[in-house]
LUMTI-385049 format. One line per field, with one value per residue (C-alpha): residue in one letter; residue number from 1; x, y, z. Coordinates in nm, 3 decimals. Example, Ala and Ser with C-alpha at 12.3 -4.5 7.8 and 13.67 -1.06 7.14 Angstrom:
res	A	S $
n	1	2 $
u	1.230	1.367 $
v	-0.450	-0.106 $
w	0.780	0.714 $
***
This chain:
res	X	X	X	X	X	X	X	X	X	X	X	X	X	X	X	X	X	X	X	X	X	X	X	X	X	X	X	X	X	X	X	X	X	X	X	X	X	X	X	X	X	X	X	X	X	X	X	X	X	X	X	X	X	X	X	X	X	X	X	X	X	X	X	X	X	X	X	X	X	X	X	X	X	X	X	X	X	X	X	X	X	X	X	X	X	X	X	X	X	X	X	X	X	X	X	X	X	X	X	X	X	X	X	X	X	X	X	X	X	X	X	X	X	X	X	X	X	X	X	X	X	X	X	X	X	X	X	X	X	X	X	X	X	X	X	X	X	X	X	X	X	X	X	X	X	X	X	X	X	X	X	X	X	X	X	X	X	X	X	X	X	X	X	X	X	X	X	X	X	X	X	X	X	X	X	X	X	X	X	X	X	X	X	X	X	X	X	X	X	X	X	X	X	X	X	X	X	X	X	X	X	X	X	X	X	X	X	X	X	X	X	X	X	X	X	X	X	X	X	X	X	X	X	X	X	X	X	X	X	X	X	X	X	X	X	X	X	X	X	X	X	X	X	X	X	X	X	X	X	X	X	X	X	X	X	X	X	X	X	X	X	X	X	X	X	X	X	X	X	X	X	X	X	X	X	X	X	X	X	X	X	X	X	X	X	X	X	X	X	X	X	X	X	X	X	X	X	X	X	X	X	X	X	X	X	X	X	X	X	X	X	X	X	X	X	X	X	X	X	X	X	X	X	X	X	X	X	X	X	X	X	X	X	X	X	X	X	X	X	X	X	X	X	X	X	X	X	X	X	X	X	X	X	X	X	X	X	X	X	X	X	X	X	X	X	X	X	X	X	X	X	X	X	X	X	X	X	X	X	X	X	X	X	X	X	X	X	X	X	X	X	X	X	X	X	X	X	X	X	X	X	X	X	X	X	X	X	X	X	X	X	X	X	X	X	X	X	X	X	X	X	X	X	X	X	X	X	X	X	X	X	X	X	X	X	X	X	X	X	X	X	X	X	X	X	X	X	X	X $
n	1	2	3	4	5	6	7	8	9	10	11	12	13	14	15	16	17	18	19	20	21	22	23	24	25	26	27	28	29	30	31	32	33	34	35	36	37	38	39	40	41	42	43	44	45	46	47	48	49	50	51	52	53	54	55	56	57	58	59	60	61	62	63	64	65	66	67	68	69	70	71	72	73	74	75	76	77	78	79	80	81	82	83	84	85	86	87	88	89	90	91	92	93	94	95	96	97	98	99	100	101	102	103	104	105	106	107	108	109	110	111	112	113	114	115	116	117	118	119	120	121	122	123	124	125	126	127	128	129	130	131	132	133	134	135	136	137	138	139	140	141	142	143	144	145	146	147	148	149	150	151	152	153	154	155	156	157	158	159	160	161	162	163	164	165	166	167	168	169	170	171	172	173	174	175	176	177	178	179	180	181	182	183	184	185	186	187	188	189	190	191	192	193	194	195	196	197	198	199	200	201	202	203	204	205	206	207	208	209	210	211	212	213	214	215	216	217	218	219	220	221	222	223	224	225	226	227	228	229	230	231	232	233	234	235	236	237	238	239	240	241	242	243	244	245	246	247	248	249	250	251	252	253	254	255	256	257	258	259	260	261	262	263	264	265	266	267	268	269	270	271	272	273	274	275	276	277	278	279	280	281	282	283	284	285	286	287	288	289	290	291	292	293	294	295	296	297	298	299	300	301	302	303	304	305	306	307	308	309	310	311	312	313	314	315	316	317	318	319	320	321	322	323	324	325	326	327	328	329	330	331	332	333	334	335	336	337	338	339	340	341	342	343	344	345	346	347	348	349	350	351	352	353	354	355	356	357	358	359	360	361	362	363	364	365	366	367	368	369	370	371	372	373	374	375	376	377	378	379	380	381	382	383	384	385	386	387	388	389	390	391	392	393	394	395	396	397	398	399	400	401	402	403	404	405	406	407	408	409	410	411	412	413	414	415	416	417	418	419	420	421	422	423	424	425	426	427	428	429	430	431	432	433	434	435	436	437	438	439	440	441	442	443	444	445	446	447	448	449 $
u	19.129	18.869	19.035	18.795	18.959	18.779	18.865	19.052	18.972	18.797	18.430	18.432	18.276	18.046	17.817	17.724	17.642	17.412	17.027	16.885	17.147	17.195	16.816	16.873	17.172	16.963	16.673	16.943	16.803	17.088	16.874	16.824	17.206	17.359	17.089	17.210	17.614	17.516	17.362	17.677	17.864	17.953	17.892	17.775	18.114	18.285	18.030	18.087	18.478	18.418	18.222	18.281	17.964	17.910	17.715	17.444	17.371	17.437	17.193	16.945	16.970	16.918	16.581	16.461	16.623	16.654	16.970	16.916	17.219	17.411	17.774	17.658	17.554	17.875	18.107	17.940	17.952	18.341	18.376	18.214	18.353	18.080	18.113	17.889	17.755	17.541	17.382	17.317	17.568	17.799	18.166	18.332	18.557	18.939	19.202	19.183	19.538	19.408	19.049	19.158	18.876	18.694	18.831	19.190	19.393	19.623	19.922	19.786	19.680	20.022	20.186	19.982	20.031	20.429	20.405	20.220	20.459	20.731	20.638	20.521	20.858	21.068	20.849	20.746	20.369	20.201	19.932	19.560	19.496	19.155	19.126	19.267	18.913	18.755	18.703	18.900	18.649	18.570	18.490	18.334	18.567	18.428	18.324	18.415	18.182	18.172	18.305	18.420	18.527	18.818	18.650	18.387	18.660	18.789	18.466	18.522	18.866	18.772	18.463	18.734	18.954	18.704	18.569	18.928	18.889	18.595	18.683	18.983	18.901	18.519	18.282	18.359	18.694	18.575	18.206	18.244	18.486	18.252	17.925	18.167	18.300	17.951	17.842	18.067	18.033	17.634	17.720	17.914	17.541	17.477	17.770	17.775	17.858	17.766	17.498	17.752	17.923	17.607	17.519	17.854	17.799	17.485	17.624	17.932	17.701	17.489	17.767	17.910	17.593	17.559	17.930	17.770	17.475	17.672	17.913	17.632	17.534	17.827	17.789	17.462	17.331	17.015	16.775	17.078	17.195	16.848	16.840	17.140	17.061	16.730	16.892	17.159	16.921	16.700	17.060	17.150	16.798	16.830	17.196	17.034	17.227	17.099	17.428	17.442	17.036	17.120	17.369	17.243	16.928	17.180	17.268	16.948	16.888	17.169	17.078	16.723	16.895	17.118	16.829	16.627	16.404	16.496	16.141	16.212	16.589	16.450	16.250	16.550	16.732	16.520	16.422	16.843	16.788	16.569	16.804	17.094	16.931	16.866	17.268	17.379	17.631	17.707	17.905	17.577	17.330	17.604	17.619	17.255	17.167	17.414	17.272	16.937	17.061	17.157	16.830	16.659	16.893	16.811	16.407	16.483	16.402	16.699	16.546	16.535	16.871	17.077	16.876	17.020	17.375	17.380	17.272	17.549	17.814	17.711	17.677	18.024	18.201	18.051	18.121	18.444	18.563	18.781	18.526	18.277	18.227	18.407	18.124	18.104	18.415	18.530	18.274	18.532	18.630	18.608	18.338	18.125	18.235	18.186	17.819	17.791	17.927	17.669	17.393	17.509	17.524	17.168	17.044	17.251	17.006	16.748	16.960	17.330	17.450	17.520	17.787	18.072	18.033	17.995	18.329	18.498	18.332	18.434	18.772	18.844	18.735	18.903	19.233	19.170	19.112	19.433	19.486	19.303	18.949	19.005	18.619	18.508	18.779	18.643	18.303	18.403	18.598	18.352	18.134	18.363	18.476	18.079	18.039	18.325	18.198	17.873	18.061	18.243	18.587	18.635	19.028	18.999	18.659	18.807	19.131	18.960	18.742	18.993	19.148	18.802	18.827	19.135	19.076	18.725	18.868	19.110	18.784	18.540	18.253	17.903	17.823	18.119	18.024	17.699	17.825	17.972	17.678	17.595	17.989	17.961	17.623	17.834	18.090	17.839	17.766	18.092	18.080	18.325	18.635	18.825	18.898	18.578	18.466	18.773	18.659	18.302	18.481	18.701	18.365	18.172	18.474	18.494	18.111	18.099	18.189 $
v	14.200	14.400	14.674	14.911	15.223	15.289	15.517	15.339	15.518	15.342	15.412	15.644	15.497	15.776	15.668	15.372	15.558	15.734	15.668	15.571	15.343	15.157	15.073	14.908	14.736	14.570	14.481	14.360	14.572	14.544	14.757	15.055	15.054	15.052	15.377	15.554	15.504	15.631	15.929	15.980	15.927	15.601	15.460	15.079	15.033	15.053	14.867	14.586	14.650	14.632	14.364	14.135	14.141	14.223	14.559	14.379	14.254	14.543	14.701	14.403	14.433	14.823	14.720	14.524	14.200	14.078	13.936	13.687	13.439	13.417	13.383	13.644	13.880	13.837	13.896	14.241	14.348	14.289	14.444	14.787	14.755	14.753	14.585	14.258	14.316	14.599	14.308	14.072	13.865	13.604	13.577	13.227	13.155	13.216	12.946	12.674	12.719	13.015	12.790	12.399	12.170	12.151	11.786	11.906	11.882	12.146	11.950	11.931	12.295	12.440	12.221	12.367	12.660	12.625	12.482	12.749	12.975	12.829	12.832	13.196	13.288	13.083	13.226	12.849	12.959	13.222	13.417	13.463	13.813	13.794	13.639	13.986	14.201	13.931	13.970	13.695	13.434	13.623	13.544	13.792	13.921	13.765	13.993	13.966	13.801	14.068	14.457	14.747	15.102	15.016	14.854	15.129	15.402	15.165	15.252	15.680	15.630	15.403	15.685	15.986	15.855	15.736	16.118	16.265	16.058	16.154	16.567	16.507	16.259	16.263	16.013	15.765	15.703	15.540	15.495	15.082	15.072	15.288	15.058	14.757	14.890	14.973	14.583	14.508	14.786	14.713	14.293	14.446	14.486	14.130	14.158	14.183	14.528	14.750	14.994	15.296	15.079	15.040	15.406	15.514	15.231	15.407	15.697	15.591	15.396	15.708	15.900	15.601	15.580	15.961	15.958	15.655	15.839	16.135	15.971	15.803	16.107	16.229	15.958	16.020	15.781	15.957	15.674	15.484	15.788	15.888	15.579	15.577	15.923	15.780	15.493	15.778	16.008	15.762	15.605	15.966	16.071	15.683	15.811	16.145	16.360	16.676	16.809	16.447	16.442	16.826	16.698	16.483	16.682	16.944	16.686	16.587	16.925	16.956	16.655	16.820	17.183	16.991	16.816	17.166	17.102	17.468	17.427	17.043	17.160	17.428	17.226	16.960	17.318	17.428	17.089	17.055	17.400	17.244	17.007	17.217	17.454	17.124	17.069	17.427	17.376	17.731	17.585	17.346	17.662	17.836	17.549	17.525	17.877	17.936	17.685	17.835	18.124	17.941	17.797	18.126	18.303	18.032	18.078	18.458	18.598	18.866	18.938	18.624	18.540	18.801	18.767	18.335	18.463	18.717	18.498	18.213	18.456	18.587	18.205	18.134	18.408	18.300	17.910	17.689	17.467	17.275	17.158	17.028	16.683	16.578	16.557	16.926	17.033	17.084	17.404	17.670	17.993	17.897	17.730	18.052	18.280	18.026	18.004	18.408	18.359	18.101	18.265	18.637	18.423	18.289	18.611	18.779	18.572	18.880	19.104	19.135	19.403	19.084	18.939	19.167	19.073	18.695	18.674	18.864	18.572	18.247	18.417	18.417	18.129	17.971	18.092	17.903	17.615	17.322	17.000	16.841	16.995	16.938	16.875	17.148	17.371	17.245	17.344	17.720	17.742	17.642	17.904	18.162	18.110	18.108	18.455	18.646	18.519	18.685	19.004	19.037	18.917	18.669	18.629	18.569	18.363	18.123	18.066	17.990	17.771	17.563	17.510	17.382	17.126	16.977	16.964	16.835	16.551	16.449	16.396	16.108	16.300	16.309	16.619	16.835	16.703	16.806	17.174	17.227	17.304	17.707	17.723	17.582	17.809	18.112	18.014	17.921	18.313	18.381	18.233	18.391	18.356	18.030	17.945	17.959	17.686	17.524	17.519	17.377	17.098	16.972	17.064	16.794	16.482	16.525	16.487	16.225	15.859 $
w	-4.831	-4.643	-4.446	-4.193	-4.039	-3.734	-3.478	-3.192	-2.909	-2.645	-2.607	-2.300	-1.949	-1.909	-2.170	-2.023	-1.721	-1.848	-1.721	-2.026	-2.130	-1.840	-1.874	-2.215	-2.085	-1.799	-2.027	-2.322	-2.519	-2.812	-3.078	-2.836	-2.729	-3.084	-3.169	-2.828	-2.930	-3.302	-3.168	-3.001	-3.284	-3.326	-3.659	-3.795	-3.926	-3.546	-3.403	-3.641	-3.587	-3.204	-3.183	-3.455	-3.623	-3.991	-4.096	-4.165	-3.880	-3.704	-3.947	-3.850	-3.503	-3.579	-3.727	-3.427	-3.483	-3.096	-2.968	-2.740	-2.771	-2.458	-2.644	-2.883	-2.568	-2.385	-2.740	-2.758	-2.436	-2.408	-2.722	-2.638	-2.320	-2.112	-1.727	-1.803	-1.446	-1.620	-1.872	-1.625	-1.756	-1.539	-1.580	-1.618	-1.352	-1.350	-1.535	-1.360	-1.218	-1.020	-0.906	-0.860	-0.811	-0.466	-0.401	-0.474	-0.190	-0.045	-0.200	-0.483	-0.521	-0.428	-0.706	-0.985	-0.869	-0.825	-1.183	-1.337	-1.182	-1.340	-1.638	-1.636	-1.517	-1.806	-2.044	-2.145	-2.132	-2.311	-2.058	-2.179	-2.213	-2.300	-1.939	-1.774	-1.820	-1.648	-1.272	-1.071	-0.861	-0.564	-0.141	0.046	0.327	0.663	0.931	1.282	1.548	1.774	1.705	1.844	1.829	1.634	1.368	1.325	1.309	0.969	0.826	0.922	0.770	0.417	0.412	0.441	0.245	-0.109	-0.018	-0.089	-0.407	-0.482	-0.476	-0.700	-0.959	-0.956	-0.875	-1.159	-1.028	-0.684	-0.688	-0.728	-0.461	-0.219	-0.315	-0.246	0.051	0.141	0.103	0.343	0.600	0.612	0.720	1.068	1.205	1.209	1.457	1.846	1.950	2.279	2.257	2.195	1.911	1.754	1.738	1.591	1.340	1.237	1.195	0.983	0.787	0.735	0.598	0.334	0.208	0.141	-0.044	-0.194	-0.315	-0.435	-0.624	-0.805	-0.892	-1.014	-1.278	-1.374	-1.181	-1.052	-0.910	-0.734	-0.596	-0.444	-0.293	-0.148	-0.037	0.144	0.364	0.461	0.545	0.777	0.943	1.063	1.200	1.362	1.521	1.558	1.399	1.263	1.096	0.926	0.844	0.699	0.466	0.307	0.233	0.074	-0.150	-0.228	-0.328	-0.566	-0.766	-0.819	-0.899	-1.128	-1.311	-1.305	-1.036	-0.865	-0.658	-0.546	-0.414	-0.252	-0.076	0.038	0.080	0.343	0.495	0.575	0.718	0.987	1.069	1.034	1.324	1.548	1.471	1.564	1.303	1.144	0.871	0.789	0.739	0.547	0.326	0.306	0.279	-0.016	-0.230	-0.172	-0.282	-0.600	-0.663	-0.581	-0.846	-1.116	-1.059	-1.076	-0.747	-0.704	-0.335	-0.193	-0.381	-0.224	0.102	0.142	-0.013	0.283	0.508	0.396	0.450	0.772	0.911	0.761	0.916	1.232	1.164	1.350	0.987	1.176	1.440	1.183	1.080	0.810	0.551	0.570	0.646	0.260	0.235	0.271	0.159	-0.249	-0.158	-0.043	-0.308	-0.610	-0.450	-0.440	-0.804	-0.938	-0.791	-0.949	-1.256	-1.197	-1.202	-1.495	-1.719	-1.607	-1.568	-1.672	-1.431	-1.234	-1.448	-1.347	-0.980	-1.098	-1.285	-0.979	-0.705	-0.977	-1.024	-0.658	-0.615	-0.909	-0.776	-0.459	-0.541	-0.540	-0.716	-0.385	-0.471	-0.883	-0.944	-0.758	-0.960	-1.320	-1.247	-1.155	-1.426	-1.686	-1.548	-1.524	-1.877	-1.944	-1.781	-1.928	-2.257	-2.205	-2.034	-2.437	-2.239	-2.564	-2.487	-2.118	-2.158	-2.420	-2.256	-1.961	-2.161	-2.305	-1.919	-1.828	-2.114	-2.038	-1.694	-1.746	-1.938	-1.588	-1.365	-1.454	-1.352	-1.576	-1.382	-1.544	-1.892	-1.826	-1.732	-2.035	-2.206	-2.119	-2.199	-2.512	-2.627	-2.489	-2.785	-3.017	-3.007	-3.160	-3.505	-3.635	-3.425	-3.516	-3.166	-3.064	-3.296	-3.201	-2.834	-2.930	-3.132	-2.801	-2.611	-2.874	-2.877	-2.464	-2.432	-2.697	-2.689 $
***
């Protein structure tokens, strides 16, 4: 008897996020995915566990054997766990209890489904499992004829509420209901509306496809999410609104600082300042002006750095949070001195007078942050763990280190994972402290499959 011992744990979601796999899983490109998960650590023996394939032809396929067999397609897809959406692969309908024929009449349908019922309940029938992955037959939700302000202010509140999400758990946990929700929202301008409906429908429209957008980055999702990003950006200069127009250009920028394009988000960085003047929205420039001072910091021009930091702060003090639109009104206290903290950070790379003053900002910061704001709380403390590492604060820097981890691992957000990285060179510096290594080793499973 043949018996493999593979490691059980699921392959994590974020991996098929990624850019470059998500390209081989459109084009079916089998030989391409299998090198991607062994570069993450996945070896021919799982994959052949997984998805019930010998090594051999794992190995084949490896080689440039093409898989083009529909049955063989859709075996490993469920058995890596990847949505079959992303393959271009249909799903069979439901059991045919749960979809009776089109000539069935009502009579007819209720009985089956009385029957089934009963038998469920008596335990007389055993249910399909292997059905439960599958997504049930679906109708899209009809949209009224004609709508109003009531049905507009259900998009605000689905928007607010897949934001909250968003801030706690990360992108990854609400992206696909935001894109669906999107779908939907976009059919209610085929409907009748008044001129003033219409405007506000813009507008709310604007801002779910910004959280669209930036949940899509959050997943590593770069080209969806400046799309998404672009339709948001022309909706709110169609409602004209500035402070909405500025916001999403500050978003714009951070997926360019986070890819290390400092010059590109400097550019969407002061573009949103424009617009963020037209708004007269203190909050907006502060937001703006801070992350310019980030970007500034990481291209190493201390001047101009401190100059946007200065600025930020002065334009917070000065700002009314609780009058702002709701797509800004998160930026807050921690918000302003984890900003002052990157962008000491930034700089410390030149020179490291600036790390003292960094740790002191992120530690604030840190310390402000609640359970309601968890992302925003995992990416300060990964750099304040970074920073006291580099200050020679090993006991402080590592514990916070480890906190980042497990923390990291409770949001499903690329971005973190992607964070990680300065932390884990920081410990790399310290070869010869045991928990050190031990952080790199929880830094390597979390960021593998």
């Amino acid at each position: 008897m043949n018996v493999t011992h593979v490691n059980e744990q699921a392959i994590s979601f974020t991996i098929w996020e990624r850019p470059a796999m998500r390209r081989a899983l459109a084009e079916r490109d089998v030989a391409t995915v299998y090198l991607m998960l062994q570069h993450s650590g996945v070896s021919q023996r799982r994959l052949a566990a997984l998805t019930g394939q010998s090594q051999s032809e794992i190995s084949e396929i490896l080689n440039g054997r093409q898989v083009m067999a529909y049955d063989v397609l859709v075996r490993i897809a469920d058995g890596l766990g990847v949505p079959r959406g992303y393959m271009g692969l249909a799903y069979d309908d439901g059991p045919s209890y749960l979809v009776p024929e089109e000539d069935a009449d009502d009579d007819e349908r209720v009985r089956r489904l009385l029957a089934h019922a009963a038998q469920v309940t008596i335990g007389a029938v055993t249910p399909e499992t292997g059905d439960w992955p599958r997504p049930l037959a679906r109708s899209g939700t009809p949209v009224p004829a004609r709508i109003g302000e009531a049905e507009v202010e259900q998009v605000e509140t689905v928007t607010e509420t897949l934001r909250a999400l968003d801030y706690r758990y990360g992108g990854g946990a609400c992206r696909d209901a935001v894109v669906a929700q999107l779908a939907w929202s976009q059919n209610l301008l085929r409907a009748e509306c008044s001129e003033p409906v219409r405007h506000r429908l813009h507008r709310a429209l604007a801002d779910q496809h910004n959280l669209a957008g930036w949940t899509s980055f959050d997943t590593g999702l770069y080209d969806d999410a400046c799309r998404q990003f672009t339709r948001a950006l022309e909706q709110a200069k169609y409602a004209g609104d500035p402070s909405l127009a500025a916001n999403v250009l500050y978003r714009l920028g951070r997926v360019h600082l986070h890819r290390s394009r400092m010059a590109d988000a400097l550019r969407f960085f002061q573009l949103g300042q424009i617009c963020a003047q037209d708004a007269s929205c203190e909050l907006t420039v502060a937001l703006l002006c801070a992350n310019e001072a980030w970007a500034y910091a990481l291209l190493g021009d201390e001047r101009l750095a401190l100059k946007s930091i200065r600025r930020a702060e002065d334009e917070f003090a000065r700002s009314d949070r609780a009058a702002a639109p709701g797509w800004v009104r998160f930026f807050g206290e921690a918000d302003i001195q984890a900003a002052a903290g990157m962008c000491h950070a930034g700089l410390a790379d030149a020179d490291e007078s600036h790390l003292a003053p960094a740790a002191d900002l992120l530690l604030r910061s840190v310390a402000g942050r609640d359970h309601d704001m968890a992302r925003s709380k995992v990416f300060e403390l990964i750099a304040l763990a970074t920073v006291r590492l580099r200050l020679g604060d090993v006991e402080a820097g590592l514990r916070d280190g480890h906190e980042a981890v497990t923390l990291t691992a409770r949001v499903r957000s690329v971005r973190a994972l992607d964070r990680l990285s300065p932390l884990d060179s920081a410990a790399a510096a310290l070869p010869g402290r045991t928990d050190a290594r031990e952080l790199r080793r929880r830094i390597a499973d979390l960021r593998a499959v």
